[in-house]
Structures are given as C-alpha cells and as structure tokens.
C-alpha positions as CSV (number, residue, x, y, z in Angstrom):
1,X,11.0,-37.5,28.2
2,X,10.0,-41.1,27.3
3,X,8.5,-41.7,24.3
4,X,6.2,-45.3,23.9
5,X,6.3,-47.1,21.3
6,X,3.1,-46.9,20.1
7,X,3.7,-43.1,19.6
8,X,7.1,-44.3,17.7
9,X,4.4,-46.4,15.4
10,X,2.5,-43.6,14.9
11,X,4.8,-41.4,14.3
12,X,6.9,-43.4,11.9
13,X,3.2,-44.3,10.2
14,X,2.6,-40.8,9.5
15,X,6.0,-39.6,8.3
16,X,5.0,-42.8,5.6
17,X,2.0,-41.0,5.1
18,X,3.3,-38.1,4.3
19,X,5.9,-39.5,1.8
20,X,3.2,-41.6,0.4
21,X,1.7,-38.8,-0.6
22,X,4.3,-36.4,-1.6
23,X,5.3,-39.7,-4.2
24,X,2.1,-39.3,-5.5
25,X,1.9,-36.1,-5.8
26,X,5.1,-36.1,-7.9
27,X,3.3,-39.4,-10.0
28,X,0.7,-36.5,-10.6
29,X,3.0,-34.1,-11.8
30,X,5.2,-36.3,-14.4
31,X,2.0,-37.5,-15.4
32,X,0.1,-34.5,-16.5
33,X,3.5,-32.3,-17.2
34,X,2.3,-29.7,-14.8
35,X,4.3,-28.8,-11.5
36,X,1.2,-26.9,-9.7
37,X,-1.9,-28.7,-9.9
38,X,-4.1,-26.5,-7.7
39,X,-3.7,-22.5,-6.9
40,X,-2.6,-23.3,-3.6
41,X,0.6,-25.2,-4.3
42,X,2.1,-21.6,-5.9
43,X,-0.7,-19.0,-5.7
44,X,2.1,-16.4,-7.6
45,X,3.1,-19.5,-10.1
46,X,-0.5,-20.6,-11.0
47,X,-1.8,-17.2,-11.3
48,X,1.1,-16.7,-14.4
49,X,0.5,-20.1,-15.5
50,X,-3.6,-18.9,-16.3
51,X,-2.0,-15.6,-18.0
52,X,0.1,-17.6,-20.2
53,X,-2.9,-20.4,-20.6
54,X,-4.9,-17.2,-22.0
55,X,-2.6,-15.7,-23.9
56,X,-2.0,-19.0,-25.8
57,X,-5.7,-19.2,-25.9
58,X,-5.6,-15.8,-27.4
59,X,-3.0,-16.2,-30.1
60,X,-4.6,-19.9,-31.5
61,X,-7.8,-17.8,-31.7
62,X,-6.3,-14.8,-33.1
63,X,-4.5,-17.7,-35.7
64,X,-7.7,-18.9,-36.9
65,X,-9.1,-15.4,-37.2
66,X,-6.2,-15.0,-39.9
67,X,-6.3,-18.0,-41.8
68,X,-10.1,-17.4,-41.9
69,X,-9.8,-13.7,-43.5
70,X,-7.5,-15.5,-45.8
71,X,-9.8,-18.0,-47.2
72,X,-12.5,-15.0,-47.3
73,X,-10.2,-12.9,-49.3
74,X,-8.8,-15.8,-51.2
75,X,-12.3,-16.4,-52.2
76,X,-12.8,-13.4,-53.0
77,X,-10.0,-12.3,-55.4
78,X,-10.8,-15.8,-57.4
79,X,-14.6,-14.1,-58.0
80,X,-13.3,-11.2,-58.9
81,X,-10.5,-13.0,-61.4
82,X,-13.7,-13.9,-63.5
83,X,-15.0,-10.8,-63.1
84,X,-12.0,-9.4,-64.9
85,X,-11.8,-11.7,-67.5
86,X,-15.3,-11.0,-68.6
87,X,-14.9,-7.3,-68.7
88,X,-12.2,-8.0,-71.0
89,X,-14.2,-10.5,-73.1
90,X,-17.0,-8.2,-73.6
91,X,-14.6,-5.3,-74.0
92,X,-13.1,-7.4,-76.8
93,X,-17.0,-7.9,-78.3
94,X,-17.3,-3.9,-78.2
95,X,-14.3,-3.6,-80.0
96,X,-15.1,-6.4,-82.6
97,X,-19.0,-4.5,-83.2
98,X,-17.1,-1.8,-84.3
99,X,-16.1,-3.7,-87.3
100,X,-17.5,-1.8,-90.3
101,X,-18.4,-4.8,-92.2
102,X,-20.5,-6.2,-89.4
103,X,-24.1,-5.1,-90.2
104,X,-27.1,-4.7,-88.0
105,X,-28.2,-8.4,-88.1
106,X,-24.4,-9.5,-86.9
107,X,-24.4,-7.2,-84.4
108,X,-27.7,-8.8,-83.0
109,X,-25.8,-12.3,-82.7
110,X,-23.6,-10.1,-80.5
111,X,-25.9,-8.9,-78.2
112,X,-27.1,-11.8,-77.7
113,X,-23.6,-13.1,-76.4
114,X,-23.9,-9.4,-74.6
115,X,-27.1,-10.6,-72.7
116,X,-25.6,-13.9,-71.4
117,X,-22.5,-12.4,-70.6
118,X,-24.5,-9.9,-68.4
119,X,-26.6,-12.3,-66.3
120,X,-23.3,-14.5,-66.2
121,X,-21.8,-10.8,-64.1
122,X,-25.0,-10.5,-62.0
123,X,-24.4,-14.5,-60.9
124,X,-20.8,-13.2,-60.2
125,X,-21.8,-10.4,-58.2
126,X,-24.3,-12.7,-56.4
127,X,-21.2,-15.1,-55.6
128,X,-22.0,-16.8,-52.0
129,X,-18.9,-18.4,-50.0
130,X,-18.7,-22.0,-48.8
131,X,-21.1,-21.4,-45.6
132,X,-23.8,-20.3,-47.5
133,X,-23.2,-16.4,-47.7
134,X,-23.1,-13.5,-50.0
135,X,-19.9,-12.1,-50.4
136,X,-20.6,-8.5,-51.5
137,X,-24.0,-7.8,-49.6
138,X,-22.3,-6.2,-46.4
139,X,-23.5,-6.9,-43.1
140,X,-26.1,-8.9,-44.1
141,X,-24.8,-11.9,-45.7
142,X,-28.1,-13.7,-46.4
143,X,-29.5,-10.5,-48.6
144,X,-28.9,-11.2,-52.4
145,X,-26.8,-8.0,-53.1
146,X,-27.8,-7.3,-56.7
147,X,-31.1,-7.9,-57.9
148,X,-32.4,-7.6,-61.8
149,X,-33.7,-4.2,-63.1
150,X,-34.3,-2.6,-66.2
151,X,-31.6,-0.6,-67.0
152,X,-29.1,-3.2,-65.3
153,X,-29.2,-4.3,-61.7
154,X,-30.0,-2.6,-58.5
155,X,-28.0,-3.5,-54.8
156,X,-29.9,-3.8,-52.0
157,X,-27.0,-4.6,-49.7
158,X,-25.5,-2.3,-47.7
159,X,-22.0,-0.6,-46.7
160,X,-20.6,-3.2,-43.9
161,X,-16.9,-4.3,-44.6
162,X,-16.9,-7.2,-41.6
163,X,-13.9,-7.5,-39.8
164,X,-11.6,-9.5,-38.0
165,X,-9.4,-9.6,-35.4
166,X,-6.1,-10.9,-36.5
167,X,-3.6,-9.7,-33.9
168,X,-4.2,-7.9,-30.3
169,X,-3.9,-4.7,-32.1
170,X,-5.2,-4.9,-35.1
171,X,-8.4,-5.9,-37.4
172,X,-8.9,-6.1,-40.8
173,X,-11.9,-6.5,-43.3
174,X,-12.8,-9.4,-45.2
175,X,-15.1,-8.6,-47.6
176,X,-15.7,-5.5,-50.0
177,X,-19.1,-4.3,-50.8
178,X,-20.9,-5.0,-54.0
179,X,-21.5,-1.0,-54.1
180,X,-18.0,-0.2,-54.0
181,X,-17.2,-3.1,-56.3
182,X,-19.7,-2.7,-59.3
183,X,-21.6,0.3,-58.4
184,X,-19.4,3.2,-57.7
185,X,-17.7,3.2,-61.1
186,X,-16.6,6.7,-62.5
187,X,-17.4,7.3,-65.6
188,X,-16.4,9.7,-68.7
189,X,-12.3,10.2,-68.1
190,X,-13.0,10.2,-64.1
191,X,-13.5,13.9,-64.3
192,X,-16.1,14.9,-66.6
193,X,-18.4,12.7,-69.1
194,X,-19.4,13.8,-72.7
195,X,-22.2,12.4,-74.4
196,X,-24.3,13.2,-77.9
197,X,-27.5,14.7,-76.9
198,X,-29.7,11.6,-75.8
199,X,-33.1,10.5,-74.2
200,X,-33.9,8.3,-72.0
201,X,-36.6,5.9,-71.0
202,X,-37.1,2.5,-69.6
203,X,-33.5,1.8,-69.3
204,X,-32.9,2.6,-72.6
205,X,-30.9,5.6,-73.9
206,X,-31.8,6.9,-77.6
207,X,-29.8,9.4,-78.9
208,X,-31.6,12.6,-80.4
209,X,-29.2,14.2,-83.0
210,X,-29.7,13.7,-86.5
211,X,-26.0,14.4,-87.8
212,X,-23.0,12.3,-87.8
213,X,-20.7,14.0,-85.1
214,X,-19.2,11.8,-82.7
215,X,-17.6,13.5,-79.0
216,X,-14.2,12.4,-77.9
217,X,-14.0,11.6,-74.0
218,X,-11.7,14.5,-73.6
219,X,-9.3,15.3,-70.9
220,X,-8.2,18.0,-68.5
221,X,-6.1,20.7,-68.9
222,X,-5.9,23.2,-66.5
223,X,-7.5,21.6,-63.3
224,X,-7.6,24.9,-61.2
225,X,-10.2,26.0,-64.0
226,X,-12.5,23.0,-64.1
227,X,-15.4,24.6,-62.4
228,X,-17.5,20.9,-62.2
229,X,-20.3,22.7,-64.2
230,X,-22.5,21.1,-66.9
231,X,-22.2,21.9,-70.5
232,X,-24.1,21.5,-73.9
233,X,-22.6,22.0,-77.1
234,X,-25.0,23.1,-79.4
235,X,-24.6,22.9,-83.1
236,X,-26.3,25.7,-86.2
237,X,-25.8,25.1,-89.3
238,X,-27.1,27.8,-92.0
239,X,-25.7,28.4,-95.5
240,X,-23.2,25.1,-95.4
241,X,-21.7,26.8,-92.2
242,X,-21.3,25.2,-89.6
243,X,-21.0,26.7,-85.9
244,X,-21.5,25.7,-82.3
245,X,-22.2,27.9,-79.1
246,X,-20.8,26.6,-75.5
247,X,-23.5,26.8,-72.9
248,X,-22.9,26.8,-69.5
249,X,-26.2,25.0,-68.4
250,X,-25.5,25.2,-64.4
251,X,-25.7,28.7,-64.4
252,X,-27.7,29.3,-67.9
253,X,-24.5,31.2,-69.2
254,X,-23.4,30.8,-73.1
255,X,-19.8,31.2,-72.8
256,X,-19.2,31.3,-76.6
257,X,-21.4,31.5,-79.8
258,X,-21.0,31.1,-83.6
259,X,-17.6,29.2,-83.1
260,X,-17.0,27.8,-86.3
261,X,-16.3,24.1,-86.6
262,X,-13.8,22.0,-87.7
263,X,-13.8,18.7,-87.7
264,X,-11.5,16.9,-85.2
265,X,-10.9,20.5,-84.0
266,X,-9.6,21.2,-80.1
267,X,-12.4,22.7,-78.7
268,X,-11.1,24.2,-75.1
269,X,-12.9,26.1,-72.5
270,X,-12.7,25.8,-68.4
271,X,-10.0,23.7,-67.9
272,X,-10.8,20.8,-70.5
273,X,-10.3,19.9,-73.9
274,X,-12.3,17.2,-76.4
275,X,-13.0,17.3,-80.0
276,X,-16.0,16.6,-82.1
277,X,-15.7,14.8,-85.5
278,X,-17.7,14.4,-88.4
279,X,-20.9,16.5,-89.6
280,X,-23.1,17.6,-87.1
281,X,-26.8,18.4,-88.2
282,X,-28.6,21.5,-87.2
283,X,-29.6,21.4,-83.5
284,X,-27.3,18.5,-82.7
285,X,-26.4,19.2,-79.3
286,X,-23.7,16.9,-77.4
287,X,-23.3,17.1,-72.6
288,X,-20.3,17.8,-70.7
289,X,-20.8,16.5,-67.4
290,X,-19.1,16.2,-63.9
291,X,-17.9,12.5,-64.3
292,X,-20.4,10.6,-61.2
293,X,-20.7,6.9,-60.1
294,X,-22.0,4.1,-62.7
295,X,-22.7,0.7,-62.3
296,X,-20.8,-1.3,-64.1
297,X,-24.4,-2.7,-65.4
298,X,-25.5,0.0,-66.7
299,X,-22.9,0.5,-68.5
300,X,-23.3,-3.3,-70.1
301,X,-27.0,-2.5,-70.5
302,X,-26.3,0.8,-72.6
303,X,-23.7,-1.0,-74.7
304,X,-26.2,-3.6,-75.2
305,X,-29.2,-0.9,-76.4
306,X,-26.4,0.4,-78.5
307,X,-26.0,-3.4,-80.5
308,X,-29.4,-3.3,-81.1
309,X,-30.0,0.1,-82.2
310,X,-30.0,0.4,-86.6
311,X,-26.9,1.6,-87.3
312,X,-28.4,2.7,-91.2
313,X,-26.6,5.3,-93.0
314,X,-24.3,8.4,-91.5
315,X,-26.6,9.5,-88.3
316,X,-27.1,5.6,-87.4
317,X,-23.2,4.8,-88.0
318,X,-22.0,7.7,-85.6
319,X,-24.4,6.5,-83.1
320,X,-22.8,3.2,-83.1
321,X,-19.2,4.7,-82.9
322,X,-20.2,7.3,-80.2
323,X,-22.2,4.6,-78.3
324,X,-18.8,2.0,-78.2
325,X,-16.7,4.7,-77.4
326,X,-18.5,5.8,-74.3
327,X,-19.2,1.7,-73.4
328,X,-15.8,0.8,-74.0
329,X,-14.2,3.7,-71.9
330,X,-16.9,3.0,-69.4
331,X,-15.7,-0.4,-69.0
332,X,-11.8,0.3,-68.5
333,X,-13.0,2.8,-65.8
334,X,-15.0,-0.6,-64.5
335,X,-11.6,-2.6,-65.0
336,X,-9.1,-0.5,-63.3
C-alpha cells in the first residue's frame, strides 16, 4: 500500500499530539501530587482515593470534636475548682462560728461574709463559657440555670448532658447539669437526716424545742433493717425524769415509750444508731428522716438563718451547735 506523504505529516503530527498531551498530563500530575485527576483515568483508583479523602475528612473532624470537649471540660473543672474552694472557705466560717467566745454580734459579721460568699456560688453556678453560654443549664445554653429565691436559688435549666462525637464509635458529654451539680445533694449521712423539731417559713427554718438537746447525724447499722420510714423522737420530762418515746410517724406506730435518757446515750432502733446530748425540755421532739436531695443553697441559706438566730443562754446555744452540725455535714455531702 502506498502511503503519501501528507498522511506521513499527519500521522507523525498526531502521534506529537498525543505526546504533547500525555507530557502535560504528567506536568498536571507532579504539579498537584495527584496521579488520577478525573474518575475516568482509574474509576477503581479514584473511587478509594474519595473513601480515603472522607475518611481523612472524618478523623480532622472527629479531632476537633475532641479538643473541643476538652476545652469544655477543661472549663469546666477550673469553675468547679472555685467552687470547691469556697465550700471549704465557708466550711471553715461554720467551724470558726462555733467558737464559744464569739457572741451574737460577731457572728453577724460572719453572715455577712456568709451572704457574699453565697451570691459569689450562684455567679459560679451561672458560669458561661467563652462563646457566650451557660455551662450547667443543659440543652439550653442561653437559659440562666440558677435564678435567686428565698430559701436559696432555684434551676430552671434542664437535664441535657450535650455530646460529642469524638471517635466513629463513640460520644461523650461535655457538660454536667447544674441539677446534678448543686441540686441533687444528699443530705443527713446519705441515708437518713436528723433534725431538732423545727418550723419553717419563708425560707427560714426556726427551731421549736425549748431544751438544750442536740441530735448527732447518726449512722447505719444493720441495713437490711432500715425500713426508709420517718421518725420523731419525742421527749417527757416529769419529776426530774427524763424519757423519750420512738414514733414511727409513716405508719403512726410508737415503737418504744418511757425510754429513759441518757445523755450521749446510743439510742438504736431499725437499723440505725444516733445519740442525743444535753437536756431536753418537755415536748422537745427531734425527725429521723430518709436522707433526699438538697441544694447545696439551701443548705448555705439555713446555715446563714442559723448565724443570725440569738444564740442567748442553753436553748439558743444548742440551736447554734445543732444548726452547724447539720450545715457543716450538709456541706461535705456538697463537697464530696
């Protein structure tokens, strides 16, 4: 077959052609790193290429995910750092109140510091983070979680722990609620509370007996006996005798009556154990109650009622020392 020379120029022209361009497609290649540039150079290649592109995509996500519940918690053990320390300041003012030779006028000075410190904790329980948000309110980060109340403070957040993914299998929260945090605090020994007889009204708690006995917070022992029932101890005293009766008051049962009392005596029924000392007054009655949740607020506010309260002769004295003694166990249960 002859072949002309123009087809030899055209053929030679396109075979340049086609090296022209396979030379720039291999410019195209060094110069962006990649060796398929389009699906259809390696449809199997390219289609691994977008898995791996997504993965990558997935993990540098999944990266800042972490370092952001990081900062979040970071943020949030630094609030609760000061929270800590001024449990422990105030814990250290209930102990220093108890100071026999502070009288009633010292102890106002006190709870005055008291006061301060407690809007200083409702600040720190309103803590917002650097975008703005509240971190204890729950879902709703632009709620104010704790609001001012008498008696304390009340939340108005909600239960939401927010999470984050921080690997393909697994989330995590970052943030606790201000309910779980300050609110659900148990109070008592974490099983039962005891309390003199008291009343209560605006917030305020004023205890009713007129002796000088003063409850002990007690412990368990025999938990298969604890029956979760409430109690009131009440006190008789008749021809300088004294004698209590233990009333069941959940099911209107006395259990025993005309016990005779002794001061700093075990006094043990149902699985638990506490003492009473002093000189209780006839009718003096003091509550055993299943321990429950207490805001860590209300527990500042009753220690502050308890600072201003007289504290004049033997009654007024035992209220003091029965009124620290429930705070300051109140506010361990808050620190632990």
């Amino acid at each position: 077959m002859r072949i002309s020379t123009a087809g030899l120029f055209e053929s030679g022209i396109t075979r340049i052609n086609d090296l022209q361009s396979s030379m720039i497609r291999t410019q195209q290649q060094i110069a962006g790193g990649k060796r398929i540039l389009t699906p259809a150079d390696d449809p199997v290649g390219a289609a691994r290429a977008l898995d791996l592109t997504q993965g990558q995509a997935i993990n540098t996500q999944l990266g800042l995910n972490r370092k952001t519940a990081k900062d979040a918690l970071t943020f949030e053990e630094s609030v609760l750092q000061s929270v800590t320390l001024l449990l422990q300041d105030v814990k250290t003012l209930g102990i220093n109140a108890g100071n026999p030779t502070i009288d009633d006028s010292q102890r106002k000075f006190l709870a005055a510091e008291l006061g301060g410190r407690i809007e200083e904790l409702l600040g720190l329980a309103n803590s917002r983070d650097g975008m703005g948000n509240y971190i204890f309110s729950g879902y709703n980060v632009t709620a104010q979680p704790f609001l001012p109340a008498t008696g304390g403070a009340t939340f108005s957040g909600d239960q939401g722990l927010r999470m984050l993914q921080v690997s393909p299998s697994q989330q995590m929260p970052i943030n606790d609620t201000g309910n779980a945090i300050f609110e659900n605090i148990r109070n008592g020994n974490g099983t039962f509370a005891t309390a003199a007889a008291s009343t209560v009204s605006g917030g305020v708690v004023t205890p009713t007996n007129t002796g000088a006995g003063i409850i002990s917070p007690g412990s368990v022992v025999d938990a298969a006996a604890w029956t979760g029932h409430n109690y009131n101890i009440v006190f008789s005293v008749a021809g300088g005798v004294t004698t209590y009766d233990v009333v069941d008051t959940t099911t209107s049962t006395t259990l025993s009556a005309g016990n005779a009392y002794t001061s700093g005596q075990a006094i043990t029924f149902d699985g638990i154990q506490f003492d009473i000392k002093g000189n209780p007054a006839n009718g003096d009655s003091f509550t055993v109650e299943p321990s429950t949740g207490q805001s860590v607020f209300t527990t500042l506010n009753n220690l502050l009622n308890t600072l201003k309260a007289p504290a004049m002769g033997s009654t007024g004295q035992a209220n003091l020392s029965g009124g620290l003694s429930l705070a300051l166990q109140n506010i361990d249960n808050a620190l632990d």
